[in-house]
Backbone as CSV, one residue per row, in Angstrom:
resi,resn,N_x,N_y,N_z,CA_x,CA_y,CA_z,C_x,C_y,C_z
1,UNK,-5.594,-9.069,10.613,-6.234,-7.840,10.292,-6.250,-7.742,8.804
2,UNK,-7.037,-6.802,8.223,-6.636,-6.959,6.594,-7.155,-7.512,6.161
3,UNK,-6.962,-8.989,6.679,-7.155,-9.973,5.537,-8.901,-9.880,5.340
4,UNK,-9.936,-9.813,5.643,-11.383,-9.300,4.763,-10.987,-8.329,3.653
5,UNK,-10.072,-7.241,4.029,-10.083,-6.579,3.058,-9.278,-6.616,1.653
6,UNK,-8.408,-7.164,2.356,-6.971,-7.478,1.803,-8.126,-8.855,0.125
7,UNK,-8.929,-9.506,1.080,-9.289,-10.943,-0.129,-10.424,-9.701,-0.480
8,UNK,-11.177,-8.585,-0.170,-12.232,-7.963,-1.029,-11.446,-7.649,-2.144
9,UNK,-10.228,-6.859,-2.006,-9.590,-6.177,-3.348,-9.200,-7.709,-4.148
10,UNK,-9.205,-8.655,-3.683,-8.973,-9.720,-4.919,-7.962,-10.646,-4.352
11,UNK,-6.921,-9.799,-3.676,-5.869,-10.628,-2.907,-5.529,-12.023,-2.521
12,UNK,-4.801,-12.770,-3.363,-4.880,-14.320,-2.202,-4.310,-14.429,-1.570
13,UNK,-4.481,-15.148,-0.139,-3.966,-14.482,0.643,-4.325,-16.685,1.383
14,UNK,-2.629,-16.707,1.761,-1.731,-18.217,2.301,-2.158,-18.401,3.686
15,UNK,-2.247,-18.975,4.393,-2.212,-18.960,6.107,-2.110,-20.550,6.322
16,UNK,-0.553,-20.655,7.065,0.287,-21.256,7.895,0.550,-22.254,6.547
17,UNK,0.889,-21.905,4.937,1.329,-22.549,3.780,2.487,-22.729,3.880
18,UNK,3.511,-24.006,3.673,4.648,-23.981,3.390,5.389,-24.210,2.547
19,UNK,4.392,-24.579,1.386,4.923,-24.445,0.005,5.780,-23.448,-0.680
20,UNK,6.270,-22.578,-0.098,7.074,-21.698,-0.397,8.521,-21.693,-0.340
21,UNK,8.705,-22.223,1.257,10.162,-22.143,1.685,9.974,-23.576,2.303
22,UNK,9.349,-24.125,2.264,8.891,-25.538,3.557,8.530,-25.573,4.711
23,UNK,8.898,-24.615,5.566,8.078,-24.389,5.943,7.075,-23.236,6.669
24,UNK,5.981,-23.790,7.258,4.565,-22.927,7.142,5.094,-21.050,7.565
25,UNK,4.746,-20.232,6.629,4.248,-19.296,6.916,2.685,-18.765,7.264
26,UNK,2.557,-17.857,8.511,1.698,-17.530,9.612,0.408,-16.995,8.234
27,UNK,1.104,-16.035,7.570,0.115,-15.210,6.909,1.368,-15.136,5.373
28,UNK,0.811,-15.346,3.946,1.501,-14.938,2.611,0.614,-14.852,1.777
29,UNK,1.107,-13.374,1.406,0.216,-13.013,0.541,0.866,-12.676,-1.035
30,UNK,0.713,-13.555,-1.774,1.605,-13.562,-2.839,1.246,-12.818,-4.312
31,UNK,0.369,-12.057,-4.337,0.008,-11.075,-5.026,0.614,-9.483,-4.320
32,UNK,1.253,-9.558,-3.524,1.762,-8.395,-2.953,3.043,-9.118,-2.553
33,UNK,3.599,-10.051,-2.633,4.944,-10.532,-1.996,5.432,-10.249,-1.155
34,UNK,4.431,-10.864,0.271,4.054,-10.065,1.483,4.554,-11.503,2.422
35,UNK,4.845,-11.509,3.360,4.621,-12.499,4.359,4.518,-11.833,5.694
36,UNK,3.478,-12.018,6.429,3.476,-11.592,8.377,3.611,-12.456,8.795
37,UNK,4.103,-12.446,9.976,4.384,-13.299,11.419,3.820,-12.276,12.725
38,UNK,3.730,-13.233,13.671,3.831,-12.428,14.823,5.286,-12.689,15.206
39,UNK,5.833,-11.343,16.035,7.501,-11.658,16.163,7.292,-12.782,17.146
40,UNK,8.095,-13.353,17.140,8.604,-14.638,18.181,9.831,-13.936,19.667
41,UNK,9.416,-14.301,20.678,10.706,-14.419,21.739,11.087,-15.688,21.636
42,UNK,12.338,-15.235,22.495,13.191,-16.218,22.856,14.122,-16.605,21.849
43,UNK,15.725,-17.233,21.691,16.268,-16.907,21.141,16.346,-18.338,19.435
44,UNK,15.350,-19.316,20.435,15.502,-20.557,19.287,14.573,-19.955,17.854
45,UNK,13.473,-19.433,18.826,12.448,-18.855,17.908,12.648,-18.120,16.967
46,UNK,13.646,-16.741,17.354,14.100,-15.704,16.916,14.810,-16.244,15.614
47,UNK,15.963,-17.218,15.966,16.976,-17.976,14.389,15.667,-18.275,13.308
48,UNK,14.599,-19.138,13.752,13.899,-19.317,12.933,13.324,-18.490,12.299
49,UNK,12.558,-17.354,12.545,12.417,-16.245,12.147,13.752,-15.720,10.916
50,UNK,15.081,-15.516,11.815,15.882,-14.697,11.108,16.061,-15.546,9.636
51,UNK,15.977,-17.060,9.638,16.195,-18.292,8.824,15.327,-17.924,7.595
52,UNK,13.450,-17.513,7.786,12.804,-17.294,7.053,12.749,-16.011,6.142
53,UNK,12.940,-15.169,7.343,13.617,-13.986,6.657,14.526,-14.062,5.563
54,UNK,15.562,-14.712,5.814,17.035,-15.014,4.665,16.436,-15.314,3.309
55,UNK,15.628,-17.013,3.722,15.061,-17.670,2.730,13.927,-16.810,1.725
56,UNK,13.150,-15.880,2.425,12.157,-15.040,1.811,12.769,-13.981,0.912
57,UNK,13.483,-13.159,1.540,14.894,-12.139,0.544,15.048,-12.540,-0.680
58,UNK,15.819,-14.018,-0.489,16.534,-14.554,-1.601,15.028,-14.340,-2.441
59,UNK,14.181,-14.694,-2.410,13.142,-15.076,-3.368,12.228,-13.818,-3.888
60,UNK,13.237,-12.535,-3.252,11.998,-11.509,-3.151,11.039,-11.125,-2.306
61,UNK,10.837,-11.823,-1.326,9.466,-11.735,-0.888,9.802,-10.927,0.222
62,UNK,8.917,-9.556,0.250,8.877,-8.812,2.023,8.508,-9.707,3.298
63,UNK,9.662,-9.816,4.473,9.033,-10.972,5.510,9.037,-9.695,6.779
64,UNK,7.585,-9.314,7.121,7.341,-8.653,8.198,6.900,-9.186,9.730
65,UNK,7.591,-8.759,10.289,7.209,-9.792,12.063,6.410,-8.370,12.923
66,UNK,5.287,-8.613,13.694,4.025,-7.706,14.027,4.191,-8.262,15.403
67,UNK,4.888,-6.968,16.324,4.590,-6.967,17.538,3.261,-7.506,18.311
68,UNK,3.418,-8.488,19.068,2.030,-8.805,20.038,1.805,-7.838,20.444
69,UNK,0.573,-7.436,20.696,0.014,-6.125,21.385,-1.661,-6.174,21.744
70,UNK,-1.918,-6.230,22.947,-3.464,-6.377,23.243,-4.752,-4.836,22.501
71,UNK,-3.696,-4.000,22.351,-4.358,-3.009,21.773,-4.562,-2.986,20.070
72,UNK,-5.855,-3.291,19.937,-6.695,-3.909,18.652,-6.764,-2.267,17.480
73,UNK,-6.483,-1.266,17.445,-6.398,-0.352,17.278,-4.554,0.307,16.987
74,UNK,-4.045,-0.181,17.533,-2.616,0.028,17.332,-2.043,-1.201,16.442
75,UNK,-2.314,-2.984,16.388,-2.416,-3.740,15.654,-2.651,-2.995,13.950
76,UNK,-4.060,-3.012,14.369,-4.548,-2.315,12.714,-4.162,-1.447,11.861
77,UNK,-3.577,-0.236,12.491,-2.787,0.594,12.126,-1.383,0.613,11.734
78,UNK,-0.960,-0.930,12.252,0.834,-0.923,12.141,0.519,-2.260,10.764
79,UNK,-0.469,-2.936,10.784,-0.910,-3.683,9.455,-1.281,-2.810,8.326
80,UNK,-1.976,-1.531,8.633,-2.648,-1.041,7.648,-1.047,-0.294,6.973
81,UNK,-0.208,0.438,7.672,1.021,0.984,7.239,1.852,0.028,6.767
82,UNK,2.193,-1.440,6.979,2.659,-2.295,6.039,2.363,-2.496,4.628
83,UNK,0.764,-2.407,4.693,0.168,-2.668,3.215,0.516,-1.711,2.260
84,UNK,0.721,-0.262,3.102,1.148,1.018,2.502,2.340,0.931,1.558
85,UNK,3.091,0.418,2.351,4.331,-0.004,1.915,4.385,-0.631,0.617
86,UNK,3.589,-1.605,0.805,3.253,-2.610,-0.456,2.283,-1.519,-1.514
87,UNK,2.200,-0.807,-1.219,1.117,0.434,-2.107,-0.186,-0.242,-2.635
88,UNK,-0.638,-0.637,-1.018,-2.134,-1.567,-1.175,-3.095,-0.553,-0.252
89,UNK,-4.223,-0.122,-0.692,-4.993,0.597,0.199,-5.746,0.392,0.230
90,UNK,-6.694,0.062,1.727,-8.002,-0.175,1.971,-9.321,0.755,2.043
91,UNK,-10.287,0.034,1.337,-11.951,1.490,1.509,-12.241,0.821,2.564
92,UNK,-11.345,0.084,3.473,-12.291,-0.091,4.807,-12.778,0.449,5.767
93,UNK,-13.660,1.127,6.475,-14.068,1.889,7.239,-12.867,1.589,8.684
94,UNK,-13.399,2.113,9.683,-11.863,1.705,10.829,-12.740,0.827,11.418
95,UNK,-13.606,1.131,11.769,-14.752,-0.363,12.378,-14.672,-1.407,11.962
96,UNK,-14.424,-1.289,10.410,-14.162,-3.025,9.725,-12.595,-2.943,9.858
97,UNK,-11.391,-2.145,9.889,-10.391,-2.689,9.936,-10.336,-3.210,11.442
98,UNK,-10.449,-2.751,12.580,-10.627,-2.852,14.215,-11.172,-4.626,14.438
99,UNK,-12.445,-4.768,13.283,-12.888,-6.173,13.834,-11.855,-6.959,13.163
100,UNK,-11.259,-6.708,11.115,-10.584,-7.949,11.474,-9.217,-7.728,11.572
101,UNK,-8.453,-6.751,12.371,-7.554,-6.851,13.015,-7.580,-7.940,14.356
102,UNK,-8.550,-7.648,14.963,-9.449,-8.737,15.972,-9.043,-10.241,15.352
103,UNK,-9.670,-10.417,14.269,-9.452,-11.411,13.617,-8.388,-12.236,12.923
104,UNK,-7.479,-11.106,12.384,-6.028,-11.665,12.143,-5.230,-11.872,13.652
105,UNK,-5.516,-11.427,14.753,-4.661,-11.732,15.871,-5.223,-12.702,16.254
106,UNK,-6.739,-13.329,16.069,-7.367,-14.994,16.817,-6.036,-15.602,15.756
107,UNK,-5.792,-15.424,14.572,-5.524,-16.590,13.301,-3.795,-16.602,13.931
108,UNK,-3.414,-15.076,13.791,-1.475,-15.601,14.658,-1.722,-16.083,15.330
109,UNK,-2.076,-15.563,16.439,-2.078,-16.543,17.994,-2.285,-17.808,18.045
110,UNK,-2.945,-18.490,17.130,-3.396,-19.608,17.083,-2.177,-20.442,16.911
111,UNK,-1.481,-19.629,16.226,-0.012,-20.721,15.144,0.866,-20.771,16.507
112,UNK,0.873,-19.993,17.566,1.631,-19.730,18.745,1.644,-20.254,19.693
């Protein structure tokens, strides 16, 4: 999700890069010192997660994990309040955040 809007404001924006920690993060956005995931189950998954997390801290970087959720509208909204966080705000209409929320969940899922 975001990410159209996120690269209109200028943003560069990483997907599945592991030049950072080694390895690949899902989504980094390093003009906001941002990283998403989709959360992981299960408990091997989870260490890895908690692993990147550690490694991201040390370096500064916010590491956020984004509930799976089939509802494309609740997605967008829990992305758009992250960016908040980061005190990034979008002129995107909700129609353009809705499609590429759509779109950032084809790009996680994919890594999954």
């Amino acid at each position: 999700m975001a990410l159209y809007c996120a690269r209109s404001m200028g943003l560069e924006i990483l997907i599945d890069s592991d030049e950072l920690i080694g390895v690949p993060l899902e989504v980094y956005i390093p003009d906001i010192s941002l990283v998403l995931e989709m959360k992981e189950r299960g408990s091997y998954l989870q260490k890895k997660q908690d692993a990147k997390a550690h490694m991201l801290k040390v370096r500064g970087i916010t590491y956020i994990t984004v509930d799976r959720t089939n509802d494309i509208a609740k997605f967008a909204d829990e992305v758009v309040h992250i960016f908040r966080r980061k005190n990034v705000f979008f002129g995107c209409n909700a129609s353009d955040l809705e499609e590429n929320a759509r779109h950032m969940m084809r790009i996680l899922s994919s890594y999954l």
